[in-house]
C-alpha positions in Angstrom: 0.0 0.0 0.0 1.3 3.8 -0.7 2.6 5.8 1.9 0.4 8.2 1.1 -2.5 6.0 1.4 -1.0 4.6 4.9 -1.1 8.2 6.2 -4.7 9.0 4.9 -6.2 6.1 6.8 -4.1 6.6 9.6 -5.7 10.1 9.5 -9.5 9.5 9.0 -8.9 6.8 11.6 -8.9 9.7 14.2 -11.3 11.8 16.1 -10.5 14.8 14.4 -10.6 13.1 11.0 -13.7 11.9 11.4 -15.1 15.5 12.3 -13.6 17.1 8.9 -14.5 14.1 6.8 -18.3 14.8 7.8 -18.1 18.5 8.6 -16.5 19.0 5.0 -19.2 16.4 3.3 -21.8 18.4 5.4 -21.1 21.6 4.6 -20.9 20.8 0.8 -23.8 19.2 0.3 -25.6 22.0 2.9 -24.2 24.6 0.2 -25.1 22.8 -2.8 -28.7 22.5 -1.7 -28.7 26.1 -0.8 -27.9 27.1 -4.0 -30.4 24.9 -5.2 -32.9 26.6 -3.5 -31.9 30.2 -4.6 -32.0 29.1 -8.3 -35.3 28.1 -7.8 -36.2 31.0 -6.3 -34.3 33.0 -9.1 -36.1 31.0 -11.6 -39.5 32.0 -10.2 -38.8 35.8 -9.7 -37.9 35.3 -13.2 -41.1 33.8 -14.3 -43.1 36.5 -12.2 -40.8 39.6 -13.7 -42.5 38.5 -17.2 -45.9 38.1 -15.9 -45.5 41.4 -14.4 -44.9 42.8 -17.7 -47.9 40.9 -19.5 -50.1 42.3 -16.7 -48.7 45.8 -17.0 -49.2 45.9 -21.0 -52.6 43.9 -20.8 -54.3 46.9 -18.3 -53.1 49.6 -20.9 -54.6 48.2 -23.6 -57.8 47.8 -21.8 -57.9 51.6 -20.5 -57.0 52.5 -23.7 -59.8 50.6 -25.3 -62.1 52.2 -22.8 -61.4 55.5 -24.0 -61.2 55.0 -27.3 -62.0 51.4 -28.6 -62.7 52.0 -32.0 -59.2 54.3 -32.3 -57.2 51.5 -30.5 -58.4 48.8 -32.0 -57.6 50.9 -35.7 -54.0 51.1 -34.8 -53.3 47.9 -33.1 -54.6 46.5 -36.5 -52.2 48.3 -38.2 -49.2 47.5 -35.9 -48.5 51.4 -34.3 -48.8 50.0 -30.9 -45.6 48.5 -30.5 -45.8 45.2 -28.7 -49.7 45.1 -28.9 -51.6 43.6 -31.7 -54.9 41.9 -32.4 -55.0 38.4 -31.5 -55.1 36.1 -34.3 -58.1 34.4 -35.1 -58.7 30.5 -33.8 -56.0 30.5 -31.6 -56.3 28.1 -28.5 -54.7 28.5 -25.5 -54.1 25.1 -24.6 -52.2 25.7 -21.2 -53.8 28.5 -19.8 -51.2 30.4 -17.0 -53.3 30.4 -14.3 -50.6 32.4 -12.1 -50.9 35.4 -14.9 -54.9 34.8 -15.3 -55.2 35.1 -11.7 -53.2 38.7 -11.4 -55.4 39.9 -14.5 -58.8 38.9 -12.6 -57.1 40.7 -9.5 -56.8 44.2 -11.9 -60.0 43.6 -14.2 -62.2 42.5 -11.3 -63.7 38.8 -11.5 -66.5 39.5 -14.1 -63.4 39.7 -16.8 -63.1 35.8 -16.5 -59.5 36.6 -17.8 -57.6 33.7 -20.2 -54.0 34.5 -21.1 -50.6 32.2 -22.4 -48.2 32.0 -24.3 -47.9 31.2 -27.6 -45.1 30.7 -30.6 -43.9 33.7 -32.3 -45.4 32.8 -35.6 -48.8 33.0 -34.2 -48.4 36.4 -33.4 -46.8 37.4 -36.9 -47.6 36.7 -40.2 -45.1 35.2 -42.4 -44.6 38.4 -44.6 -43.4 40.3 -41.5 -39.3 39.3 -41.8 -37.4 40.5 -38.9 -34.4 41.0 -41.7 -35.6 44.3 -42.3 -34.0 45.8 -39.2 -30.1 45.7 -39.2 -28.7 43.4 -36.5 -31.6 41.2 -36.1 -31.6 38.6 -38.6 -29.7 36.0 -35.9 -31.4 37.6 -32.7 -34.1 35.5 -30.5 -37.5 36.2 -31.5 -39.9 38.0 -29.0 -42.1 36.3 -26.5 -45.6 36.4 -27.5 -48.8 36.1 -25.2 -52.5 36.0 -25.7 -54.7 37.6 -23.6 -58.4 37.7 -24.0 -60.9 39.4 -20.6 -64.4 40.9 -20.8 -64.5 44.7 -20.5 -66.8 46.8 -18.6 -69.5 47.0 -21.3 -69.0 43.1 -21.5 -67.6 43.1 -24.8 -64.8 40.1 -24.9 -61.9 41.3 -25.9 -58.5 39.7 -27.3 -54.9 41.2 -28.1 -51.6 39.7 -28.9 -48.8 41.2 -26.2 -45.1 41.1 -27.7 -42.0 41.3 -25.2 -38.1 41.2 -26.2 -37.1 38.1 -25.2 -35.0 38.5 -21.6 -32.9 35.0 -21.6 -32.0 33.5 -18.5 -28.8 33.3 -17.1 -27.4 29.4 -17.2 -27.2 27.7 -13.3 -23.8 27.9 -12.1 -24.5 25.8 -9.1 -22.6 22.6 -10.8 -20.2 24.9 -12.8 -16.8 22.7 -11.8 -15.2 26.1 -10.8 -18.1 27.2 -7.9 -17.8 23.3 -6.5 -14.4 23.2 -6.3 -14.7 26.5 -3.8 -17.5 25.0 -1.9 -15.9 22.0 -1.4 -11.6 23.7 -0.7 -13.9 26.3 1.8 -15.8 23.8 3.3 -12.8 21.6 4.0 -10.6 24.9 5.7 -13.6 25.0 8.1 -13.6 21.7 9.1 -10.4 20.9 9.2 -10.3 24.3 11.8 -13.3 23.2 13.5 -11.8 19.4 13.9 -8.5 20.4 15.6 -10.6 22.7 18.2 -12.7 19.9 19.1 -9.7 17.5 19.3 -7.5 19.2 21.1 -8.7 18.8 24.6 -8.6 15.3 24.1 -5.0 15.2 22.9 -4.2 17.0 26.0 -6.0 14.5 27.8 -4.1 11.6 25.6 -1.0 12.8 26.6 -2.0 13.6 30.3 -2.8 9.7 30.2 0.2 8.6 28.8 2.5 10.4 30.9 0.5 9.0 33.9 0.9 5.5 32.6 4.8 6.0 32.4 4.7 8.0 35.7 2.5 8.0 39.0 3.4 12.0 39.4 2.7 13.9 36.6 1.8 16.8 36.1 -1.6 17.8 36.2 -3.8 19.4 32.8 -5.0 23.1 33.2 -8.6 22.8 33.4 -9.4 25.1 30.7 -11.5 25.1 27.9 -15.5 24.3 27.5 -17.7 23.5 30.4 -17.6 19.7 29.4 -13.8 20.0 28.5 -13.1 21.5 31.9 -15.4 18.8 33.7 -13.4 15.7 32.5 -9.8 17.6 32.7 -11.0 18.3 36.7 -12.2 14.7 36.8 -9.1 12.9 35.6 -6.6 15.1 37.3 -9.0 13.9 40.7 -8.3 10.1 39.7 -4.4 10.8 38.9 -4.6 12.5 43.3 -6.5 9.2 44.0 -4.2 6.8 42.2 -1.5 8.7 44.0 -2.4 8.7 47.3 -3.5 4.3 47.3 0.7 3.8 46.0 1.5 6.5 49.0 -0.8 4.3 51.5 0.5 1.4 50.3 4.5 2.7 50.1 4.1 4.0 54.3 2.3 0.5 55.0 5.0 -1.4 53.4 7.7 1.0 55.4 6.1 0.3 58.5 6.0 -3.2 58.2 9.7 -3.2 57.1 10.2 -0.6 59.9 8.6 -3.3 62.3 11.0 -6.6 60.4 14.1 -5.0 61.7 13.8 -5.7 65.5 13.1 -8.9 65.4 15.4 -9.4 62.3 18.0 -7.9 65.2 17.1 -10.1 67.6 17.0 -13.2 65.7 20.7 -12.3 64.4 22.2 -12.1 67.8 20.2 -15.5 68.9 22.0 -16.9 65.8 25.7 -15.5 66.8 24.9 -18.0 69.7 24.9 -21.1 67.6 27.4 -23.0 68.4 27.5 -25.3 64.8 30.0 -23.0 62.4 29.1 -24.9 59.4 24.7 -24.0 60.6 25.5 -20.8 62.0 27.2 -19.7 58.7 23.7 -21.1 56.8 21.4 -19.4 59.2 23.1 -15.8 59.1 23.1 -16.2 55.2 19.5 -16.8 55.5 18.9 -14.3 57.6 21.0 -11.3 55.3 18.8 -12.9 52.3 15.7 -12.0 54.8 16.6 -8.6 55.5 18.0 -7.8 51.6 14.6 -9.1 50.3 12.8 -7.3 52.9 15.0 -3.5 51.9 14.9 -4.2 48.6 10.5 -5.2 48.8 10.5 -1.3 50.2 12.7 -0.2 47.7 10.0 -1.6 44.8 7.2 0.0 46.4 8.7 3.2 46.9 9.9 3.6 43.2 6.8 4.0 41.9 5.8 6.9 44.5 8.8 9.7 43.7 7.8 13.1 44.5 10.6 14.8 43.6 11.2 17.8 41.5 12.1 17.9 37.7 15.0 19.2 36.9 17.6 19.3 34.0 20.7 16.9 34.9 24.0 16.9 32.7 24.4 13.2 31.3 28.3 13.0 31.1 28.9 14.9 34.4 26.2 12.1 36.2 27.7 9.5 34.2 31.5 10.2 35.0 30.8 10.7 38.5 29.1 7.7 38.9 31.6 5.7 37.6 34.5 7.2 39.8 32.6 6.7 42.7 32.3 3.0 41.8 35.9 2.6 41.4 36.7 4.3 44.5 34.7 1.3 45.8 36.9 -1.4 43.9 34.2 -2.0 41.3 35.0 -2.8 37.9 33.2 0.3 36.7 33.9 2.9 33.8 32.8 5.5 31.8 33.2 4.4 27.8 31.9 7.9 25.8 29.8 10.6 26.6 27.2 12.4 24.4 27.4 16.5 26.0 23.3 16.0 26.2 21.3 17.5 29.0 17.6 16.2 30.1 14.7 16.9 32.6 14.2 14.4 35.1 14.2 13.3 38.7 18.1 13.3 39.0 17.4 11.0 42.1 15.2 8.5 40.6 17.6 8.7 37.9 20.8 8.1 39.8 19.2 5.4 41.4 18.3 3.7 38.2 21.4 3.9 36.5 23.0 2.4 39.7 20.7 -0.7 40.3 21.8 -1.4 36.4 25.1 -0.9 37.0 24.9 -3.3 40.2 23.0 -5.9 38.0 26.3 -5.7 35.2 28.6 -6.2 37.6 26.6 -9.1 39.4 25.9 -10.8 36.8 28.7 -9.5 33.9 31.8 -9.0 36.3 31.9 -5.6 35.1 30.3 -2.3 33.4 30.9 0.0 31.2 28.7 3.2 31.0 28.4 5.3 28.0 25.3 7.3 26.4 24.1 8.5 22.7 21.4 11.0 21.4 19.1 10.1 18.4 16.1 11.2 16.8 15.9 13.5 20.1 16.1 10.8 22.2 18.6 10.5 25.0 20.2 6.8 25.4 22.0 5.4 28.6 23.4 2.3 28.1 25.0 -0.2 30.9 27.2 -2.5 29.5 28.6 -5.9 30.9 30.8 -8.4 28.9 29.1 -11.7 30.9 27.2 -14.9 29.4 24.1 -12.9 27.8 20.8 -14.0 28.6 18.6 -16.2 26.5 16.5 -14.2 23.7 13.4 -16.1 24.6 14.0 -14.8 28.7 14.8 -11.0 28.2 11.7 -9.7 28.9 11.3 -12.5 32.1 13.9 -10.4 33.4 11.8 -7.4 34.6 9.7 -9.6 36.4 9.7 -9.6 40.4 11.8 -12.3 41.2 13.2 -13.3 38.0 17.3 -13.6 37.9 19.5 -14.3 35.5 22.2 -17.1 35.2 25.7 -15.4 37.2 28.7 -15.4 35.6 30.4 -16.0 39.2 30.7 -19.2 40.7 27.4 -20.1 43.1 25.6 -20.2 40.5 22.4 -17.6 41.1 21.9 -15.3 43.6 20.1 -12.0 44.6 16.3 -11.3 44.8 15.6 -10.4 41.4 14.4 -7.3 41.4 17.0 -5.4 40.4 15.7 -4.2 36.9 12.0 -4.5 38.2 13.2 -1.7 40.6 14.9 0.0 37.6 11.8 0.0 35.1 9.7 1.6 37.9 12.4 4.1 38.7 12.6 5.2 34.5 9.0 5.0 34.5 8.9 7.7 37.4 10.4 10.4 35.3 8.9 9.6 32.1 11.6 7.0 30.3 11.6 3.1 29.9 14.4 0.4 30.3 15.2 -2.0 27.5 17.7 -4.6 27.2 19.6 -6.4 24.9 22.0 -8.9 24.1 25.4 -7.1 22.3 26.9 -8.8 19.2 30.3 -9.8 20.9 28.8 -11.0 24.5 27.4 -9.5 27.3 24.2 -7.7 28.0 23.3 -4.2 27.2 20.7 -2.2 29.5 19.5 1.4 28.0 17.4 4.3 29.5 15.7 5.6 26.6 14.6 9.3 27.8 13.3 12.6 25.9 16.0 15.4 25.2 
């Protein structure tokens, strides 16, 4: 299929292509019919213009004829009316205009029992009369004719022959290509106008939902806008306080049960100092550190996904750099490959901490790690780099699972909680990033932040 197709469907697949889809099909047609209508009415203002005229020339003839019949009627015979003539002989109206007959009885009073319509030209004229006689006429339209016949006052029936220059209609232009292709481009501005306005609340609300699926502290949407706009911004900024404040309950319930492990954690350490077995003792106090590193690291979990703290713009390299110096101050195999000079908004906390439980999971489970970050397609990229066994393609995205761990590259075997990178997704998810990982070409695993210059 052609891009261009792609993208069309893509677009009338939306809300706000939808709206200028029916608003521009609407507003056409709406147009089209209203022109419709004002031809029609044109047409009938055109029809009445001509009656108007008949009427006019009929009601002088017949107060002429009441002055002076036998004068009128003399030069009407002989043509020096213009436009007015005695009405030929046997000439039926077969389609009697009962519009024009009813404005004649209206003038001539209902005693007239006025007839009148139109008629061919030829009618009207006899054959000798040849229009070539006047210059400029031989191609022109003939005149319209009409036949009016009433009953005068002294109830005499009268008949006359009433000539008009022909006045030709203007052709419709409602379907003239031209006119619909302006109906149609204006009709389409509008809507496409009127389609962003309407959807753009709810891309603000779109994106207000996608941060707060990335994040549980987002910020919250300025209620502005429409009554019903302003109603559902209000609404969804109440659930985003309400979803906030069940993770805070359940963060300060999880501290205070961990706060509550460590005493008799404490106590159950120094009773096990007492054993006297070496070989059990040893067993028991390695439980027992497993118990309380499962226990810090449960609260750790639960309070990554409840960071309030403030955005602010962090400088990669300097973060990165440091980081790794500290690491090696500790005697970890730590360092910093290559920086990228890019700066980003975050939680520097929540991002410190992420970048370190990755690093701690590379040198855990690689031996080593090797920091380093990229920019692209204004994107900011963080990758944690060990050179250990890799982890199976079919297991790398078990490995963000609670509980899940990967195979060490140290003898033992396995070890930790697993919930290192589960700790590290919720972390990137807190300031608006995600965690990916990857198996690198030459061995070893590569963890990258993905965040938003």
């Amino acid at each position: 299929m052609m891009p261009w197709v792609q993208r069309a469907r893509a677009f009338f697949g939306t809300m706000a292509g939808q709206i200028f889809l029916i608003l521009t099909i609407g507003m056409s047609v709406a147009a089209i019919i209203a022109l419709l209508v004002a031809e029609q009415a044109r047409h009938h203002d055109f029809e009445r213009v001509r009656r108007q005229r008949v009427v006019a020339s009929a009601v002088d003839i017949a107060a002429r004829l009441r002055r002076d019949p036998a004068r009128v009627e003399a030069m009407m015979a002989a043509h020096n009316i213009v436009g007015a003539y005695p009405a030929p002989e046997g000439v039926a109206l077969g389609e009697p205009d009962t519009d024009l007959g009813a404005a004649l009885r209206d003038r001539f009073g209902p005693q007239s029992q006025p007839e009148a319509g139109q008629v061919p030209m030829g009618l009207c004229f006899p054959p000798s009369d040849r229009k070539d006689r006047a210059a400029g006429l031989i191609d022109a339209p003939r005149p319209d004719c009409w036949v009016v016949r009433f009953t005068d006052i002294r109830g005499q029936r009268r008949a006359m022959a009433l000539t008009f220059p022909r006045i030709a209609k203007p052709a419709s232009t409602i379907f003239n290509p031209l006119y619909l292709l302006v109906i149609i481009v204006a009709s389409a501005g509008l809507a496409i106008l009127v389609a962003r306005i309407v959807s753009q609340p709810l891309r603000r609300l779109e994106r207000a939902a996608e941060a707060f699926s990335l994040s549980l502290d987002p910020e919250e949407i300025p209620a502005t806008g429409p009554e019903e706009v302003r109603a559902a911004l209000s609404t969804f900024n109440l659930m985003q306080r309400r979803a906030r404040a069940g993770f805070a309950e359940r963060t300060q319930l999880l501290a205070a049960i961990s706060h509550d492990l460590q005493t008799p954690l404490t106590r159950m350490r120094l009773r096990l100092e007492l054993v006297e077995n070496v070989e059990l003792r040893e067993r028991l106090l390695a439980d027992h550190q497993a118990m309380q590193t499962l226990v810090r690291e449960g609260l750790d979990l639960a309070s990554s996904t409840e960071s309030r703290e403030e955005w602010s713009v962090v400088d990669v390299d300097s973060l990165l750099a440091s980081m790794a110096e500290d690491a090696q101050d500790l005697g970890a195999p730590v360092r910093f490959s290559g920086g990228c000079g890019g700066s980003v908004r975050v939680k520097p906390n929540a991002l410190t901490r992420c970048i370190a439980n990755l690093v701690d999971n590379a040198v855990k489970y690689g031996g080593s790690a090797e920091i380093s970050c990229a920019r692209a397609g204004g994107r900011l990229l963080v990758h944690v780099r060990d050179h250990g066994p890799g982890i199976a393609a079919d297991q790398i995205d078990q490995m963000f699972e609670p509980f899940t761990r990967g195979q060490s590259g140290q003898p033992g075997g396995r070890y930790g909680t697993g919930i290192g990178l589960t700790i590290a997704r919720a972390l990137a998810m807190s300031f608006e990033a995600s965690v990916r990982l990857r198996n690198a070409e030459d061995g070893g695993v590569i963890a990258t932040i993905d965040m938003k210059e």
